[in-house]
Backbone as XML, in Angstrom:
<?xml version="1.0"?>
<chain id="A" units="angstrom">
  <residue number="1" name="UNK">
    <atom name="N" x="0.842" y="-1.171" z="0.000"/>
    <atom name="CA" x="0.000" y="0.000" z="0.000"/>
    <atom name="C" x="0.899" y="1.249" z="0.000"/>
  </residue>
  <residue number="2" name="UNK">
    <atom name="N" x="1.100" y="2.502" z="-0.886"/>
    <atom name="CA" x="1.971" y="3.105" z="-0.693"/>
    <atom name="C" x="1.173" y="4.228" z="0.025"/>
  </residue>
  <residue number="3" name="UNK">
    <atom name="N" x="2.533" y="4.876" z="0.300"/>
    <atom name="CA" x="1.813" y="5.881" z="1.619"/>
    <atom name="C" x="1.883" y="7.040" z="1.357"/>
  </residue>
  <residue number="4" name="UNK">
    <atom name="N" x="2.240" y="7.222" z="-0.171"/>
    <atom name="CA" x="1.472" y="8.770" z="-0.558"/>
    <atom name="C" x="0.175" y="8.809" z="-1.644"/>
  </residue>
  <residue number="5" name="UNK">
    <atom name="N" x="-0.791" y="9.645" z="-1.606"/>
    <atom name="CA" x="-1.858" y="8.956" z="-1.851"/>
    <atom name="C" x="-1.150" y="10.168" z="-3.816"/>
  </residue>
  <residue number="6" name="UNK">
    <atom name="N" x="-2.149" y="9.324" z="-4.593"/>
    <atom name="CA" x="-1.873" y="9.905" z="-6.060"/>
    <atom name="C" x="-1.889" y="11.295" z="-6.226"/>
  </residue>
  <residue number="7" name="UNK">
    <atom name="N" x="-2.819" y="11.640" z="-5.188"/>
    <atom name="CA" x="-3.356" y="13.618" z="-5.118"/>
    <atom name="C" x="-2.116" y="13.884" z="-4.552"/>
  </residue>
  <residue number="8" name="UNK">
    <atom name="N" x="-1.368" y="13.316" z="-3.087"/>
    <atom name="CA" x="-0.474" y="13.989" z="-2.626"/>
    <atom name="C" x="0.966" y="13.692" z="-3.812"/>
  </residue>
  <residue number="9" name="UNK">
    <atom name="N" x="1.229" y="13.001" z="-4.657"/>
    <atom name="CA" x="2.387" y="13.006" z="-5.336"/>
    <atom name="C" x="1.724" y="14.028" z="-6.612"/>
  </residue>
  <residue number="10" name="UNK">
    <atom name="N" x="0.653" y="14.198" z="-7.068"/>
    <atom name="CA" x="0.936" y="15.092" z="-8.225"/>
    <atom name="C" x="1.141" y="16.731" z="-7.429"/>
  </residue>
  <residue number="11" name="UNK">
    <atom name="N" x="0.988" y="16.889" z="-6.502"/>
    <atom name="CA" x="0.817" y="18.049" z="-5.577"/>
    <atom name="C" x="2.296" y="17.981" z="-5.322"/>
  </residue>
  <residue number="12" name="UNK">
    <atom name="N" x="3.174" y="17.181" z="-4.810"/>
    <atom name="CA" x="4.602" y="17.126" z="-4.911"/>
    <atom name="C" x="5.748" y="17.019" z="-6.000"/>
  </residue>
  <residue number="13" name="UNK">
    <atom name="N" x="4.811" y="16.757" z="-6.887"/>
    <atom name="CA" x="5.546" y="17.110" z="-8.427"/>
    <atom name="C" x="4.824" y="18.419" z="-9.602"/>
  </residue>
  <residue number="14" name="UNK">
    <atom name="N" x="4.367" y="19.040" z="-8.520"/>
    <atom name="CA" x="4.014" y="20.250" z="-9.145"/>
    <atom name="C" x="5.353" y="21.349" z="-9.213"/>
  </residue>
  <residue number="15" name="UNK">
    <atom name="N" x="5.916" y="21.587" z="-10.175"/>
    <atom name="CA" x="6.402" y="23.710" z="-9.790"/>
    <atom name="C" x="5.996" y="24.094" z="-8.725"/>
  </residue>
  <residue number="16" name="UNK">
    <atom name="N" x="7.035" y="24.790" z="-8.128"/>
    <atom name="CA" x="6.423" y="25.550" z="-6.487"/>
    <atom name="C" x="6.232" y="26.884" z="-7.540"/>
  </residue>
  <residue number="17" name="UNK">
    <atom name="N" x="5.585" y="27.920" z="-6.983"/>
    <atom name="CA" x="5.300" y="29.424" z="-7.091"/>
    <atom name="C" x="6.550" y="29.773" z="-6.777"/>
  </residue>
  <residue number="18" name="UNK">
    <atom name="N" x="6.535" y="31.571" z="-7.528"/>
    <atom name="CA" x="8.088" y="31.729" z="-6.829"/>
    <atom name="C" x="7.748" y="32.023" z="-5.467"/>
  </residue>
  <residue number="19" name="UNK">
    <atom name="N" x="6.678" y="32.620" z="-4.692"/>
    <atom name="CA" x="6.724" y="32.794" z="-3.577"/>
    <atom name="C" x="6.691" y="32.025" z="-2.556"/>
  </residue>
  <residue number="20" name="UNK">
    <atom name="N" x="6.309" y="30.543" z="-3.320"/>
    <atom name="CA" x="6.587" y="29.220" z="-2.592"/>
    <atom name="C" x="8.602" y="29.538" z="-2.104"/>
  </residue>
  <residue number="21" name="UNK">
    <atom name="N" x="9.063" y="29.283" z="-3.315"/>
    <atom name="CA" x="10.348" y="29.501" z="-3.806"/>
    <atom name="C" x="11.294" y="30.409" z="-2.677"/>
  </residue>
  <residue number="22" name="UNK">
    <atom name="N" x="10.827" y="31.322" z="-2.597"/>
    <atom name="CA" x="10.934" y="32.695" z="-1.808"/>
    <atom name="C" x="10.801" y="32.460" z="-0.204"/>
  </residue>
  <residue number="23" name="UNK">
    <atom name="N" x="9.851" y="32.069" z="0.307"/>
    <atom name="CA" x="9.614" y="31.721" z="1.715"/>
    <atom name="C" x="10.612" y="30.340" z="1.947"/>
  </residue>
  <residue number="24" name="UNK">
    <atom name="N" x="10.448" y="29.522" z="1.057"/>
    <atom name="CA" x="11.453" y="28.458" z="1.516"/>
    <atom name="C" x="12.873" y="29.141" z="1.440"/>
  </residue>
  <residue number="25" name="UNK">
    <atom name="N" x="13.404" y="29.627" z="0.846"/>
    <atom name="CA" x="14.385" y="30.246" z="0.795"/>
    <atom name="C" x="15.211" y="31.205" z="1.852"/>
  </residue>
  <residue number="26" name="UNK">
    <atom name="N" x="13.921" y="32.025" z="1.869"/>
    <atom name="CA" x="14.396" y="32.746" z="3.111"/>
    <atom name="C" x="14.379" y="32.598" z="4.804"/>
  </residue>
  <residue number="27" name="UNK">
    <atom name="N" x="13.186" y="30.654" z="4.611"/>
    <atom name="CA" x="13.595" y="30.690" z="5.567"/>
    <atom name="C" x="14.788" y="29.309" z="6.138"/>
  </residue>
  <residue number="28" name="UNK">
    <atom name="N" x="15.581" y="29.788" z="5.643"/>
    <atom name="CA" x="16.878" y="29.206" z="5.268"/>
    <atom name="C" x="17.797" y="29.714" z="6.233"/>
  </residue>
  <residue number="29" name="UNK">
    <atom name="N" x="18.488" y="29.230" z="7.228"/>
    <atom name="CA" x="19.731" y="29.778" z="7.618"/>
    <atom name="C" x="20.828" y="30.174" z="6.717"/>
  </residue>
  <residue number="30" name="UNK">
    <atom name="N" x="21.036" y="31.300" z="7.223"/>
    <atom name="CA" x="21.376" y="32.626" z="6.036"/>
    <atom name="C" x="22.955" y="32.031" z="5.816"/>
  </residue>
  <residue number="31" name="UNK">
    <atom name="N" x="23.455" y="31.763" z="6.859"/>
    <atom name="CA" x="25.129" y="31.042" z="6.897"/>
    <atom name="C" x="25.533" y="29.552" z="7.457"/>
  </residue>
  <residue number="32" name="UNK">
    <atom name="N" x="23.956" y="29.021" z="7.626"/>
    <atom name="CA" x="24.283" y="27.130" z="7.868"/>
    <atom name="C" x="25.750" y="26.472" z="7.214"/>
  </residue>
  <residue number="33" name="UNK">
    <atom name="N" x="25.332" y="26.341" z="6.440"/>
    <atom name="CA" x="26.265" y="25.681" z="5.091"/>
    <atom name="C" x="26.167" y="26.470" z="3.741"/>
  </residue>
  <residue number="34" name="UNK">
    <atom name="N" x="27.181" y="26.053" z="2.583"/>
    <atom name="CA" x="27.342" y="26.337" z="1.581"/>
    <atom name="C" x="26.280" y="25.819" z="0.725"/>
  </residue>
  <residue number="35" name="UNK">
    <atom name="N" x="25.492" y="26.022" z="-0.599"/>
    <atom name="CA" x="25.507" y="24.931" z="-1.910"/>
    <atom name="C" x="26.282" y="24.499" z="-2.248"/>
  </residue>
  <residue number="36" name="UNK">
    <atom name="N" x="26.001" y="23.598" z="-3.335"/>
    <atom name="CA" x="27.096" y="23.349" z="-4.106"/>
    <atom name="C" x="27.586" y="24.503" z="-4.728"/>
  </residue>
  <residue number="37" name="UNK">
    <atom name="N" x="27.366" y="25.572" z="-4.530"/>
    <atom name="CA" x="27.719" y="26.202" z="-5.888"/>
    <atom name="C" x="28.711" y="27.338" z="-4.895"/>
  </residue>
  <residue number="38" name="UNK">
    <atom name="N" x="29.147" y="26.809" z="-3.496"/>
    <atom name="CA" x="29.930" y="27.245" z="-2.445"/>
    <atom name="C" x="29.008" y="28.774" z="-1.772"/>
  </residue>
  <residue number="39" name="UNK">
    <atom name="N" x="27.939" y="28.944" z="-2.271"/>
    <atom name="CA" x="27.473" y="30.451" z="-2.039"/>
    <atom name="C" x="26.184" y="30.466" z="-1.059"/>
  </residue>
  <residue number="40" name="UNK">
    <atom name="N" x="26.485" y="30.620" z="0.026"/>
    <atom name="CA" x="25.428" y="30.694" z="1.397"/>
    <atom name="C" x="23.952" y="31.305" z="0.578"/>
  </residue>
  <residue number="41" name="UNK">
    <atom name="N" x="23.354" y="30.392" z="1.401"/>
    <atom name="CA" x="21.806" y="31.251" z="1.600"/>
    <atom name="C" x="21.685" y="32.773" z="1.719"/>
  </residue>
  <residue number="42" name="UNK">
    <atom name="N" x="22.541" y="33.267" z="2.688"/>
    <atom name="CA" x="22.755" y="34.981" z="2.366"/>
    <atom name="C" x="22.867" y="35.732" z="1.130"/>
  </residue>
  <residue number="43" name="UNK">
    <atom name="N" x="23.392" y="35.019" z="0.185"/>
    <atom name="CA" x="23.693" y="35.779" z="-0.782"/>
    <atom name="C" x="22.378" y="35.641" z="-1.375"/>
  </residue>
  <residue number="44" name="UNK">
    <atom name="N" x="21.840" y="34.790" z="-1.657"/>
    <atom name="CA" x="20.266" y="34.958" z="-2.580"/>
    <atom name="C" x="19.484" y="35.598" z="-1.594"/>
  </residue>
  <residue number="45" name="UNK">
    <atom name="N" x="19.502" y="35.768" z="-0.322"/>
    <atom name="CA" x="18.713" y="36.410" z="0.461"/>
    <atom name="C" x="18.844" y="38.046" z="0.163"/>
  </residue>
  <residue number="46" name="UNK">
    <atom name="N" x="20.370" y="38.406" z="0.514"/>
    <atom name="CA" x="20.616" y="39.706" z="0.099"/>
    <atom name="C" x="20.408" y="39.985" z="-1.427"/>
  </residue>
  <residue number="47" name="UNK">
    <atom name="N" x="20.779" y="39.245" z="-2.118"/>
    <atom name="CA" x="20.420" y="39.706" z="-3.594"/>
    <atom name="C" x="19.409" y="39.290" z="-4.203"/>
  </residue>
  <residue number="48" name="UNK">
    <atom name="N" x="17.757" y="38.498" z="-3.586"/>
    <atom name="CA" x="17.088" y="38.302" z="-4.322"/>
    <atom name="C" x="16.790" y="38.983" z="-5.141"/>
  </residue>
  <residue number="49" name="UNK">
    <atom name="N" x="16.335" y="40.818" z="-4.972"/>
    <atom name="CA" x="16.151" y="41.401" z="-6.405"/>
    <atom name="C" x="16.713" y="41.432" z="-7.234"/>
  </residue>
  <residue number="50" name="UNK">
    <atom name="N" x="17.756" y="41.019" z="-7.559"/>
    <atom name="CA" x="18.878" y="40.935" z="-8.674"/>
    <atom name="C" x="18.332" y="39.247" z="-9.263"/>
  </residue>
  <residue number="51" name="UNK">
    <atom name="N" x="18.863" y="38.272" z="-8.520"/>
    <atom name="CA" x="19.054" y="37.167" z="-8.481"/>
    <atom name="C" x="17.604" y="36.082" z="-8.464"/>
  </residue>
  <residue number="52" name="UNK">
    <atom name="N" x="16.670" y="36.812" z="-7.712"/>
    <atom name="CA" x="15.374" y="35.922" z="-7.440"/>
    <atom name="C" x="14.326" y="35.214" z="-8.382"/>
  </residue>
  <residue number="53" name="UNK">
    <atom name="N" x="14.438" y="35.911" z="-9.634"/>
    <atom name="CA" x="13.791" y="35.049" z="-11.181"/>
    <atom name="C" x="14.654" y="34.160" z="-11.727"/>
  </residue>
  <residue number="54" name="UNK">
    <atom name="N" x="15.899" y="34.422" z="-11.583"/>
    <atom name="CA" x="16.656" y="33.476" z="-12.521"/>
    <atom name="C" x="16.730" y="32.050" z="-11.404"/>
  </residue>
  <residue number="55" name="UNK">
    <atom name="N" x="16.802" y="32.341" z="-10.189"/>
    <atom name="CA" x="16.822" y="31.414" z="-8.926"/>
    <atom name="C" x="15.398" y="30.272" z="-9.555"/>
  </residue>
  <residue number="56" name="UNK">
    <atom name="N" x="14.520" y="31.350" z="-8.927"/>
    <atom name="CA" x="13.152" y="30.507" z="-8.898"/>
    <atom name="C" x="12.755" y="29.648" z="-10.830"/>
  </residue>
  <residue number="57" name="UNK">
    <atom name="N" x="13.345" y="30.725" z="-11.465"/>
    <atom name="CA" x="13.349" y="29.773" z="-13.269"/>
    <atom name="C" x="13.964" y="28.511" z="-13.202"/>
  </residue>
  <residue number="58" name="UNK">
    <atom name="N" x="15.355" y="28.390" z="-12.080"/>
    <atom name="CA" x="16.172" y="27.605" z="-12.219"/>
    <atom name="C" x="15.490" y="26.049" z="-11.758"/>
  </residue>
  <residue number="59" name="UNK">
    <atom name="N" x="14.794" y="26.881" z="-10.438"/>
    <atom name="CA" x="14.012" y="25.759" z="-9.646"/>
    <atom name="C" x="13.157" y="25.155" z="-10.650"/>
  </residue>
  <residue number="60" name="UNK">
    <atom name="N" x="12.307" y="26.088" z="-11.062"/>
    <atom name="CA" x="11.033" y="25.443" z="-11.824"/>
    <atom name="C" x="11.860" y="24.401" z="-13.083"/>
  </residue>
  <residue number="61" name="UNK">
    <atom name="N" x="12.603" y="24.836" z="-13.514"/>
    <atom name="CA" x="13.421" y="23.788" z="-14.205"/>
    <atom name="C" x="13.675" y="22.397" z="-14.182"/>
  </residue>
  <residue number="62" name="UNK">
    <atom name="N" x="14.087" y="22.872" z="-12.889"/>
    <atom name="CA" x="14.188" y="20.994" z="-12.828"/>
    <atom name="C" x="13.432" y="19.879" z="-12.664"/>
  </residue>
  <residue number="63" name="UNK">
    <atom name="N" x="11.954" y="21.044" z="-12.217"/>
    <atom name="CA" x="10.474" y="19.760" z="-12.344"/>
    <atom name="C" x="10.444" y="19.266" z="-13.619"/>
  </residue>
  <residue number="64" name="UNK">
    <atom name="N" x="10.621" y="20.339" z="-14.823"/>
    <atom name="CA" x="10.051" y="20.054" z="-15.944"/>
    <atom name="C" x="11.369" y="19.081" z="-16.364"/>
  </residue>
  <residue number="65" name="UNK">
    <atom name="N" x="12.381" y="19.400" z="-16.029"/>
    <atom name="CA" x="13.823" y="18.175" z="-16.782"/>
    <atom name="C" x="14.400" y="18.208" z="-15.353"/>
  </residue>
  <residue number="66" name="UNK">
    <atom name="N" x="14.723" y="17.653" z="-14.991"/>
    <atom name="CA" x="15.113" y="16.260" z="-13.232"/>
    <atom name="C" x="16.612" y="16.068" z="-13.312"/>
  </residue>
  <residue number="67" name="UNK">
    <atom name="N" x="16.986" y="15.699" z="-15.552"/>
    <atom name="CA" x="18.116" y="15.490" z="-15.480"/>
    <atom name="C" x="19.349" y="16.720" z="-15.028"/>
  </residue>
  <residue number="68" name="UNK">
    <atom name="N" x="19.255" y="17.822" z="-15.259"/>
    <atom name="CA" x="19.649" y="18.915" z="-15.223"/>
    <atom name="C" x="19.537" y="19.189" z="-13.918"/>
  </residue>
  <residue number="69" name="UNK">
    <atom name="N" x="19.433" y="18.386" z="-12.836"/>
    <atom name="CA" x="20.358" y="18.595" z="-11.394"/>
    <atom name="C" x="21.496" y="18.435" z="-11.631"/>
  </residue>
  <residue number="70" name="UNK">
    <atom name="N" x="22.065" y="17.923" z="-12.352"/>
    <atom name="CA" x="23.676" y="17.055" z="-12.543"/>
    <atom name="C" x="23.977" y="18.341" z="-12.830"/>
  </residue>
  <residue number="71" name="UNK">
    <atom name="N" x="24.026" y="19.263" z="-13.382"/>
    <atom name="CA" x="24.567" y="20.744" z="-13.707"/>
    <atom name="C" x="25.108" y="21.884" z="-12.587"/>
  </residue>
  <residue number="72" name="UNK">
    <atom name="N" x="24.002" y="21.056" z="-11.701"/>
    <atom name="CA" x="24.349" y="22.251" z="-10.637"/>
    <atom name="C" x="26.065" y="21.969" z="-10.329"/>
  </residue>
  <residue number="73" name="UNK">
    <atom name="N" x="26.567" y="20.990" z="-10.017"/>
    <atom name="CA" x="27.586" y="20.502" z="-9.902"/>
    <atom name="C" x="28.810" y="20.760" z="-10.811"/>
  </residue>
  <residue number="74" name="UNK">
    <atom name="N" x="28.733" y="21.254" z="-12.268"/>
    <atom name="CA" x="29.275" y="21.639" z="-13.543"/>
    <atom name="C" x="29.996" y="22.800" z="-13.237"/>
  </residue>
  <residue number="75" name="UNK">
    <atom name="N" x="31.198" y="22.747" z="-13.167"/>
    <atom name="CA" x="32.146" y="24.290" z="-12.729"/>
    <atom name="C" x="33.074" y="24.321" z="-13.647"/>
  </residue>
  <residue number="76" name="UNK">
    <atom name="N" x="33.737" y="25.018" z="-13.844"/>
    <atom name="CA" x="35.246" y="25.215" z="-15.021"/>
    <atom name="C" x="35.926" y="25.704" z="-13.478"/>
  </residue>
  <residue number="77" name="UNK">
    <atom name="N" x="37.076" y="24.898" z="-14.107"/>
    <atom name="CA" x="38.592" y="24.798" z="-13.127"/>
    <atom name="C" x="39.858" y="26.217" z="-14.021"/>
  </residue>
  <residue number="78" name="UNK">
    <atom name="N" x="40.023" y="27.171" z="-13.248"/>
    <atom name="CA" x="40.829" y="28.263" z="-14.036"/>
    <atom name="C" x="41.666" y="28.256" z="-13.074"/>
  </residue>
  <residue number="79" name="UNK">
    <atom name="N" x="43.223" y="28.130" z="-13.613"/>
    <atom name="CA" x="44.197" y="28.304" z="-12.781"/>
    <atom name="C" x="44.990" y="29.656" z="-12.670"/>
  </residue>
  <residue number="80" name="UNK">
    <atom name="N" x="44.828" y="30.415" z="-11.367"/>
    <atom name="CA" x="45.388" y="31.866" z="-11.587"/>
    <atom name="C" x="46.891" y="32.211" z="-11.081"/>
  </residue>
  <residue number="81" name="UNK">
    <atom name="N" x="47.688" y="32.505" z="-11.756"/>
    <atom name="CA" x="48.830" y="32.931" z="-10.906"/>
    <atom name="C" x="48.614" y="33.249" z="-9.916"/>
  </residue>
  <residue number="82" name="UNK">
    <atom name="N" x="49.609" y="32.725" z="-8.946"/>
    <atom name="CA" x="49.830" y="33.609" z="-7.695"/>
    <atom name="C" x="50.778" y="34.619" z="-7.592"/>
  </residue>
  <residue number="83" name="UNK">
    <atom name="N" x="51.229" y="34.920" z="-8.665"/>
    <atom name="CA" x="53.324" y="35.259" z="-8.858"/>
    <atom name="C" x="53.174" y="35.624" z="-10.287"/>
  </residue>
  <residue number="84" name="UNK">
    <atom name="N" x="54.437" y="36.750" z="-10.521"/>
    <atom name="CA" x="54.831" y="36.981" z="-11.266"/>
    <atom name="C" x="55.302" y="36.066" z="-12.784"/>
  </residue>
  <residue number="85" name="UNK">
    <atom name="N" x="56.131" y="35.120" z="-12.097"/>
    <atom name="CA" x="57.031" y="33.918" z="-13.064"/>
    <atom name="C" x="56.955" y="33.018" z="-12.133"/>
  </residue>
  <residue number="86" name="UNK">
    <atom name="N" x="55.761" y="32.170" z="-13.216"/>
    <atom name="CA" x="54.766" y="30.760" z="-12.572"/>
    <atom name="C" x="56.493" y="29.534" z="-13.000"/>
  </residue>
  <residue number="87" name="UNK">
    <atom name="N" x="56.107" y="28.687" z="-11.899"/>
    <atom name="CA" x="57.405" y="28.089" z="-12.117"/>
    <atom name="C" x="57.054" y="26.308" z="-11.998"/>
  </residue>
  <residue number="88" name="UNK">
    <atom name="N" x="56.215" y="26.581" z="-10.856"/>
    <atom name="CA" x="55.702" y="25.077" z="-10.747"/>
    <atom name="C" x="54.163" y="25.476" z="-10.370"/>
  </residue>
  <residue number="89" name="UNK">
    <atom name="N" x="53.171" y="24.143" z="-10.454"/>
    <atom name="CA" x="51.749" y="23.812" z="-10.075"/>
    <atom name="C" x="51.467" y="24.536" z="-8.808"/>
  </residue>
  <residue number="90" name="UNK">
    <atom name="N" x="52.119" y="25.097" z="-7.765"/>
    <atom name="CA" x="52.082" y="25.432" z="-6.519"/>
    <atom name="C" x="51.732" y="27.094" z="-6.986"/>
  </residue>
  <residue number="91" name="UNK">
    <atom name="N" x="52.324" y="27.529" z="-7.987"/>
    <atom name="CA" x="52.397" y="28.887" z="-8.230"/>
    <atom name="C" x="50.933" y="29.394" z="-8.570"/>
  </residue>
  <residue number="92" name="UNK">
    <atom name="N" x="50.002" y="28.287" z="-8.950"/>
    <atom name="CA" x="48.494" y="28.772" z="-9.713"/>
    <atom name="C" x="47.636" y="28.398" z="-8.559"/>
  </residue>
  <residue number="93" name="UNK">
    <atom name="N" x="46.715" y="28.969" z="-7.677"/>
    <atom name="CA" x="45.250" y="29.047" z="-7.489"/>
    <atom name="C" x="44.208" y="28.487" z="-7.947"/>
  </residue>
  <residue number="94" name="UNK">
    <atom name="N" x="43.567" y="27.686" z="-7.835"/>
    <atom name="CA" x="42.657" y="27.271" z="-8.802"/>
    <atom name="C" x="41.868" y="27.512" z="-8.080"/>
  </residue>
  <residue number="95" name="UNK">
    <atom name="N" x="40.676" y="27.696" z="-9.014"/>
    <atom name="CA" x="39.531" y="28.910" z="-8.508"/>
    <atom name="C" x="38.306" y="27.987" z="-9.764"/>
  </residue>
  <residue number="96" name="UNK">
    <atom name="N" x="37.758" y="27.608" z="-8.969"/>
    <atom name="CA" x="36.141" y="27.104" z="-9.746"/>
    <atom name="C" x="35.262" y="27.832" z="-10.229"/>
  </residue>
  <residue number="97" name="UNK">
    <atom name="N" x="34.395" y="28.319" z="-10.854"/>
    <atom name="CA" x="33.949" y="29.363" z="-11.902"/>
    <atom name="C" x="32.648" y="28.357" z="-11.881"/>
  </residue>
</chain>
């Protein structure tokens, strides 16, 4: 017998609203932990007006394609000098993008 009834799973595979989006969000400990994407809850908190459509587009996204969680994870590796005259692997920074 499963124990979510058919109404409660299409109701859980619905798109949230962004203001669904928004309240879960904010009520988020602002400096708990990182995302993956290393960037605290603070920062979408402080910058939702900048940041808060492309956030909540991102969300709604992944109801409609699931596969495209694997992305969040997707970074480019850029290695930056630390120094003038790079000499060995120790000399570059690598910095995830």
């Amino acid at each position: 017998m499963p124990c979510i009834t058919d109404q409660e799973n299409s109701m859980l595979c619905t798109p949230p609203l962004n203001l669904e989006i928004q309240q879960t969000l904010f009520s988020m400990n602002p400096l708990k932990a990182p995302g993956p994407d290393g960037l605290h809850a603070l920062f979408f908190q402080n910058g939702w007006n900048v940041v808060g459509d492309d956030f909540c587009h991102f969300i709604r996204t992944l109801f409609d394609e699931p596969s495209r969680i694997t992305s969040i994870n997707d970074t480019w590796i850029v290695l930056i000098p630390k120094k003038g005259k790079v000499e060995t692997a120790s000399d570059f920074h690598p910095i995830g993008l």
